[in-house]
C-alpha positions in Angstrom: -17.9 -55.3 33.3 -20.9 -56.1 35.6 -23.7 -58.4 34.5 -25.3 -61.2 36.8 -24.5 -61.3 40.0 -21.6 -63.0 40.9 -22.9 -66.4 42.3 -24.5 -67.2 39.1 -28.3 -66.3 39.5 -29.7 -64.3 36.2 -32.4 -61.8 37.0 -34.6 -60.1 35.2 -32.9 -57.5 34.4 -29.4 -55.8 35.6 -27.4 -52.8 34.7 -24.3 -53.8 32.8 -21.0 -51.3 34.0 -17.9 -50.9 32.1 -14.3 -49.8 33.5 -15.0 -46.7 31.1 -18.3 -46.3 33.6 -16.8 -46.4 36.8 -14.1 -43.8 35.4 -16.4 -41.2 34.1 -17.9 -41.4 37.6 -14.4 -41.1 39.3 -14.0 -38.1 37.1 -17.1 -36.4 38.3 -16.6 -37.4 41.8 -13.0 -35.9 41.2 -14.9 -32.6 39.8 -16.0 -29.0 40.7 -19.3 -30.0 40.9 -21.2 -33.4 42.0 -25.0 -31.2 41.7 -26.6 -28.9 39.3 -23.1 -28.9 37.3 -22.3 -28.8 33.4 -22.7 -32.4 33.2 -26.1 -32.1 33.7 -26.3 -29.6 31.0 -24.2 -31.7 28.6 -26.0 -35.1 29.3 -29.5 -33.5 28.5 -27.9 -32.2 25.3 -27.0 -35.6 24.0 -30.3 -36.9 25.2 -31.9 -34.9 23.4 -30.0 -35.1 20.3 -30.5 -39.4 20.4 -33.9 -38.9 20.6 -34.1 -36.4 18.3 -36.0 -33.9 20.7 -35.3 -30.1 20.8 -35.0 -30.2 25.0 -34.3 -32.7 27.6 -34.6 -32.3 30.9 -32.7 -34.5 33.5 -34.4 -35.4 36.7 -34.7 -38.0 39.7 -36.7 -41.0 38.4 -38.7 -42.1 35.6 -41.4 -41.2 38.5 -40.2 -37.6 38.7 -40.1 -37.3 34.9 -43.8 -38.5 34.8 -44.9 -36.2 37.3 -42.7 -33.2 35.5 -44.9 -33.8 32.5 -47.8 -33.6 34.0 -47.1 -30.6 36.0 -45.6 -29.2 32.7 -48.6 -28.8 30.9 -50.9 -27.6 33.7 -52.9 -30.7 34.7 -54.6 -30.2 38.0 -57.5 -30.5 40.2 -60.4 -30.2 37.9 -58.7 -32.1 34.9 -58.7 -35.8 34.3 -56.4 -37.8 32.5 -56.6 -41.6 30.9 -53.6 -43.9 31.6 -54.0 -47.6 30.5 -54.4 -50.0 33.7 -51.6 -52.5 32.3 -48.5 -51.0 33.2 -46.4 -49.5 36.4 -48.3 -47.5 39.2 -46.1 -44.2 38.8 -48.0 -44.0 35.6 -51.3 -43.2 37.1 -49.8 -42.2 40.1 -48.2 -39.0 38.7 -51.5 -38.2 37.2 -52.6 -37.8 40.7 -50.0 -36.0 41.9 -51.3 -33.0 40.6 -55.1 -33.7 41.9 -55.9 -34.7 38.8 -58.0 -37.5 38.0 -57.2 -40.8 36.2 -59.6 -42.6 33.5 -58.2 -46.3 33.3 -58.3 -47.5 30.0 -58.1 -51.1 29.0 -55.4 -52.4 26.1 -54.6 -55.1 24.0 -54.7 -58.5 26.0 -51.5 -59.7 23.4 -49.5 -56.8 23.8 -50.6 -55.0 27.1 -50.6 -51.5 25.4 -53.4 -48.8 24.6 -54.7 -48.8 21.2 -57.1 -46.0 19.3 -60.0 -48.2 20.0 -59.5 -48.8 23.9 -58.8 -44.7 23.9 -62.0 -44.3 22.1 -63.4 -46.0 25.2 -61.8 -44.8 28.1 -63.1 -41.1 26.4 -66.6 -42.7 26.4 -66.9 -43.7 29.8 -64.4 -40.3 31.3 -66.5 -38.1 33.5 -65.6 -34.1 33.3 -62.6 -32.9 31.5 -60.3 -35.1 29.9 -57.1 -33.4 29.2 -54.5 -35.5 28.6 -53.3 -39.3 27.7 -50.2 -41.1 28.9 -50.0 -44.2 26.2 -46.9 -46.4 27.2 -44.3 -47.9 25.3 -44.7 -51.5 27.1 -41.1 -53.6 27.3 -39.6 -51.6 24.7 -42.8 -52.1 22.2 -43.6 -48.9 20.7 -47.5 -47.9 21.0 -49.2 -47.3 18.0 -48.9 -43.5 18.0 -50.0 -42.9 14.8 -53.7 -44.4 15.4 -53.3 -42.9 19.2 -52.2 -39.5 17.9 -55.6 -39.4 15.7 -58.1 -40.0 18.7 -56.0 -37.7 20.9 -55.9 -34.9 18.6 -60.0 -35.3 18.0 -60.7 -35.1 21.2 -57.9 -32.5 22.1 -55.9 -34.3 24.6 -52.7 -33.8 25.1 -50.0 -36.7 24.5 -47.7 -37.4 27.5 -45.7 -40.4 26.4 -44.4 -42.9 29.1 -41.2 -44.2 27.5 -39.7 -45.7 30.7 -39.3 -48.9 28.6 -38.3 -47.7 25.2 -35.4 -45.6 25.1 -33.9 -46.4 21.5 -37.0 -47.5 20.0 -38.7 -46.0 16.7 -42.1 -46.1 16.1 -43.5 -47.2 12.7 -42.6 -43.7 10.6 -38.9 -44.6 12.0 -39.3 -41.4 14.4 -37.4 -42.1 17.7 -39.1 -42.5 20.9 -38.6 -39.2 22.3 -39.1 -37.0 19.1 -42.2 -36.8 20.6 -43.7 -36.3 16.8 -47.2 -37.0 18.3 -47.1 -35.7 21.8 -46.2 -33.0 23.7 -43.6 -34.6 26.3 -42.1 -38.1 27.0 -40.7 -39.4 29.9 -37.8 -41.6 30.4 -36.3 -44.3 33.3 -32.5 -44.6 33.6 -33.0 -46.8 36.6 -30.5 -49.7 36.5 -32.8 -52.3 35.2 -33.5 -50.3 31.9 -31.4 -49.8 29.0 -29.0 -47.3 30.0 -28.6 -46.4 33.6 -27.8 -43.3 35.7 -28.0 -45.3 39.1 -31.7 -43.9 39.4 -33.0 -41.2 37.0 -35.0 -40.0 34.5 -35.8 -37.5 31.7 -38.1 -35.7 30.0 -37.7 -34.5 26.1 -40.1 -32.2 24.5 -40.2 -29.9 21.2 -41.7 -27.0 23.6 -39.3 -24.4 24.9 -41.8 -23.5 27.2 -42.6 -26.9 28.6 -39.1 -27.7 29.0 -38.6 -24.5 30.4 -41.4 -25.2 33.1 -40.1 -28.4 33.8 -36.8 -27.3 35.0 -38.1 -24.8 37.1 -40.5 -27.5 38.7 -37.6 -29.7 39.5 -36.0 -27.5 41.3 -38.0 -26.2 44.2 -40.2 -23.5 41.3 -37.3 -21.3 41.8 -36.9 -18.5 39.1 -33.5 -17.1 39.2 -34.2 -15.1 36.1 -35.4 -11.2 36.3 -36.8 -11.9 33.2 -39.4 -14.3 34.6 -39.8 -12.9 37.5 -43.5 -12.1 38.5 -42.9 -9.7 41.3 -39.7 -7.8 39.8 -39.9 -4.9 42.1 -39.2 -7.4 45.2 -36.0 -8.5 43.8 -34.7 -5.0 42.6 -31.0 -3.6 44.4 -30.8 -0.2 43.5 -31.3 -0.3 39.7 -30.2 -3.9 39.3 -32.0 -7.3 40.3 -30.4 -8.5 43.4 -28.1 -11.0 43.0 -29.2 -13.5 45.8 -32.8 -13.0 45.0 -34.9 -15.7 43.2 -38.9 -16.0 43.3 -41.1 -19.1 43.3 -44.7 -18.4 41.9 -45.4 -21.6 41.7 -44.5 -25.0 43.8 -41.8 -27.3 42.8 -40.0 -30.1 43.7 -36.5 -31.3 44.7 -36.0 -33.6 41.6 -32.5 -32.9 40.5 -30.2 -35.5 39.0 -26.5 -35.3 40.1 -23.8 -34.7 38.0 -22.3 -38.2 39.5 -25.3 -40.0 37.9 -25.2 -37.6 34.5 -21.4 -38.3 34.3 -23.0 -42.3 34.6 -25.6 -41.5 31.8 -23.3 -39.9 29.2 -20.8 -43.0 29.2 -23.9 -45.2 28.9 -25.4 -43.5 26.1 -21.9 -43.9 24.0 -22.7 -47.6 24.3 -26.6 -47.8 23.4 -26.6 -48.6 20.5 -24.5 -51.8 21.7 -26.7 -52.4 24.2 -29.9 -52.3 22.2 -28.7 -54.9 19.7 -27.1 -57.2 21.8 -31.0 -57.2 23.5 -32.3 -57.8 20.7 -30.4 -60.8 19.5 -31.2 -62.3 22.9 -34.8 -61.9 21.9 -34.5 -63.4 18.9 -32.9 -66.5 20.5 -35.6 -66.7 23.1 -38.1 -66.4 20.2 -36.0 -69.5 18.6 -35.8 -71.7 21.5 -39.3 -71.0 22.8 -40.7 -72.0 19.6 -40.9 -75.5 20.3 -43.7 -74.5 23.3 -46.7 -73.1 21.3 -49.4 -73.0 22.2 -48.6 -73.1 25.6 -45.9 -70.4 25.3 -46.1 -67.3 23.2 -43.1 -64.7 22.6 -43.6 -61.4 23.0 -46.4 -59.6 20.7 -44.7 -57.4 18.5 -46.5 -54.2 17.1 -47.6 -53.6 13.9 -44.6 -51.4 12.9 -41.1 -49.4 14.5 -38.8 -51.5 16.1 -38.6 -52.5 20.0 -36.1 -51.5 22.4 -36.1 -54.7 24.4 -36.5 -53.8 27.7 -38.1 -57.3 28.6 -38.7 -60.0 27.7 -42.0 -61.0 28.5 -44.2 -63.9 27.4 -47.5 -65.7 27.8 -48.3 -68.8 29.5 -50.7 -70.5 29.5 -50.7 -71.9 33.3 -54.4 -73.0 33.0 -53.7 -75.3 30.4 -50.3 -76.7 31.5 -52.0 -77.1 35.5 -49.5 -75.1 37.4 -49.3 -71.8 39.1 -47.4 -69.0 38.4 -45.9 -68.2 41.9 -44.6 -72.0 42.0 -43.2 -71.5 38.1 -41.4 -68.6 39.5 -40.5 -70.0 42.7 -39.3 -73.3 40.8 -36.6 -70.8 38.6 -35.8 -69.0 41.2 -34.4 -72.2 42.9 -32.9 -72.9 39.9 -30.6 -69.5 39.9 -33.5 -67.6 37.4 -35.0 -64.4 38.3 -38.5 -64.0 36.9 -41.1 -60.8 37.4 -44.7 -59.6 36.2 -45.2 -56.8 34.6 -47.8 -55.5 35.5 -50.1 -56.0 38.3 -53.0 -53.7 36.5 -53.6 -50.5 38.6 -57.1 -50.4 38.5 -56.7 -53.4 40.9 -54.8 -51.8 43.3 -56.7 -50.9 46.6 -56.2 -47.2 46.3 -58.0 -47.1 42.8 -60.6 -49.2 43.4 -61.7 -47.3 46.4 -61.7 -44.3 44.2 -62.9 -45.5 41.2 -64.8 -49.1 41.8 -64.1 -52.4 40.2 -63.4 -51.8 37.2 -63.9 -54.5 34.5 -60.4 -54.4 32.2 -60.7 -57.9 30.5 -57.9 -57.4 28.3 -55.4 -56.2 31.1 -56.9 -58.7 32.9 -56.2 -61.6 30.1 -52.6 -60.3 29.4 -51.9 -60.2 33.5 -53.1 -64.0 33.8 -50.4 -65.2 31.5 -47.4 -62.8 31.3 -44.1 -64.2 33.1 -41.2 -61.7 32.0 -37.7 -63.9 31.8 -33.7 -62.7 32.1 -32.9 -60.2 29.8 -29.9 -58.0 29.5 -26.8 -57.4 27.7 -24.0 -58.8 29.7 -26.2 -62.4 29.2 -24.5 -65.1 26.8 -26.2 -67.3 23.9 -25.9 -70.0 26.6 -27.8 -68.0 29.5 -31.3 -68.0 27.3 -30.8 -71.8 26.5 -30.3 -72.6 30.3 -33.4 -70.2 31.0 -35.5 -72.2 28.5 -34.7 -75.4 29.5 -35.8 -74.1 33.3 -39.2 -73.2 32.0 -39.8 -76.4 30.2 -38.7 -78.2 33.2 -40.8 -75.9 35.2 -43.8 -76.3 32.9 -43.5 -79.6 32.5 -43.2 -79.6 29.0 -40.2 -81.3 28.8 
């Protein structure tokens, strides 16, 4: 089994790899097919099943996934769509992959995620269409979809979930992330840092035949190979039969395939998930434990109102005001200690592409959860011992000792 690298140092997060891994792979590799094979089709099955959607569809990244969902239901050019500023850039950046446009909408400066009220906002200040939303699921904390759901379905938007962090979460009616009971689509990460891993990867799940449908003719190319779908049959006739070379694209698509290799990856993983997820979240609960010694200066992780988190990180708030220090030398003080620490996230509407676009934007609670988060180690090949030794870094770090 793989867990921290070999010389010790803990990062933030790592893909764990079993013997049972590295032979499924060996298997595929051994195979018929490495691309576009059946275990593509029986990976998006079980996906689907866990999450308790009717279709999954396997693809390239969480990026990809994103950007499938988008495409999926038809945003473009004259739509817009709000995104909340605290979270990764392929969130609003696959809302502009289509020409769309992106509404930034502040969130909860305790938990970093959009809530009904910060929605209600965004829609006030939108200009043109709004068509869609893209809540996300921050570090495994499930959005509160229910309140979400209600201002979406008012206004008509349509939900595209960004579940790149919560794969195995529920949300408060004990739906799975995925089920997509609220939304239309959600997207998934199985990049090695999150909870199950396909190398790189990602997937979307959706009730809608049709979306699902759409999305896997948009990941590969818009090639139709189907007579059936076919928009200019005549073209592809042989005699009195469709020709069997011919396919049709109406549409443009990409080349976001997953491999069989990496779906062969994903189906072992997802026997051990369950595993995974609770071993996560007893290393949260020690962290929660340990840390509680440094209020107010530390806070855990806010947890929502209802569901149950995934765990993808473990992310808390300092106060480095307060305590006089930075957070680059905090981070560069466990690094050189054998810690790896990240931020999630820088908010987007700071980035220099968006403010060129859109202005400075005033986000105060992205803003306020920015300042003070500091994500630590978290992921399942750590031991009990790993989160005391991480602890008793920050407190020496912190000076709080």
């Amino acid at each position: 089994m793989t867990g921290a690298t070999g010389d010790g140092f803990l990062p933030y997060g790592h893909q764990v790899v079993d013997d049972d891994d590295i032979a499924a792979v060996d298997a595929a590799l051994r195979g018929e097919f490495l691309t576009t094979g059946p275990a593509v089709a029986q990976f998006e099955a079980e996906f689907a099943a866990r999450t308790g959607a009717r279709h999954a569809v396997a693809c390239s990244s969480g990026t990809a996934a994103l950007h499938l969902a988008t495409m999926a239901i038809g945003l473009g050019p004259s739509d817009a769509a709000i995104v909340p500023s605290l979270t990764f850039l392929a969130t609003a950046n696959a809302v502009r992959f289509t020409g769309a446009e992106v509404v930034f909408a502040d969130v909860d400066s305790r938990t970093g995620m959009l809530t009904a009220e910060t929605l209600r906002a965004a829609l006030k200040s939108a200009r043109g269409k709004v068509k869609a939303v893209l809540p996300v699921h921050l570090a495994g904390m499930v959005a509160d979809m229910n309140a979400i759901g209600t201002v979406a379905g008012d206004a008509g938007l349509t939900i595209i979930e960004d579940a790149c962090h919560a794969l195995g979460a529920t949300d408060g009616a004990g739906s799975a992330v995925g089920a997509c009971a609220r939304g239309a689509l959600a997207a998934f990460s199985t990049h090695p840092v999150k909870t199950i891993t396909t190398g790189e990867g990602g997937i979307v799940t959706t009730n809608d035949a049709a979306l699902a449908e759409r999305a896997r003719r948009l990941r590969n190319h818009g090639m139709e190979h189907d007579p059936a779908r076919w928009t200019e049959p005549a073209a592809g006739s042989d005699g009195d039969r469709p020709a069997p070379w011919y396919y049709e694209m109406a549409e443009i698509g990409y080349n976001y395939r997953l491999t069989d290799i990496g779906c062969a990856l994903g189906l072992s993983q997802l026997k051990k998930l369950d595993r995974f997820l609770k071993r996560r979240a007893e290393l949260a609960a020690r962290y929660d434990r340990s840390l509680a010694t440094l209020k107010p200066h530390v806070t855990i992780p806010a947890r929502p109102t209802s569901g149950v988190a995934a765990w993808h990180l473990y992310a808390v708030q300092i106060d480095f005001s307060a305590l006089q220090r930075r957070r680059g030398d905090v981070m560069r003080t466990l690094r050189a200690a054998g810690i790896g620490t990240q931020v999630h996230y820088i908010p987007v509407h700071r980035q220099p592409y968006y403010r060129k676009r859109y202005g400075n934007l005033a986000m105060p609670g992205a803003d306020a959860y920015y300042a003070r988060t500091l994500s630590l180690p978290l992921f399942p090949s750590m031991k009990d011992s790993d989160v005391d030794r991480v602890v008793g870094a920050l407190k020496q770090a912190l000076g709080v000792v």
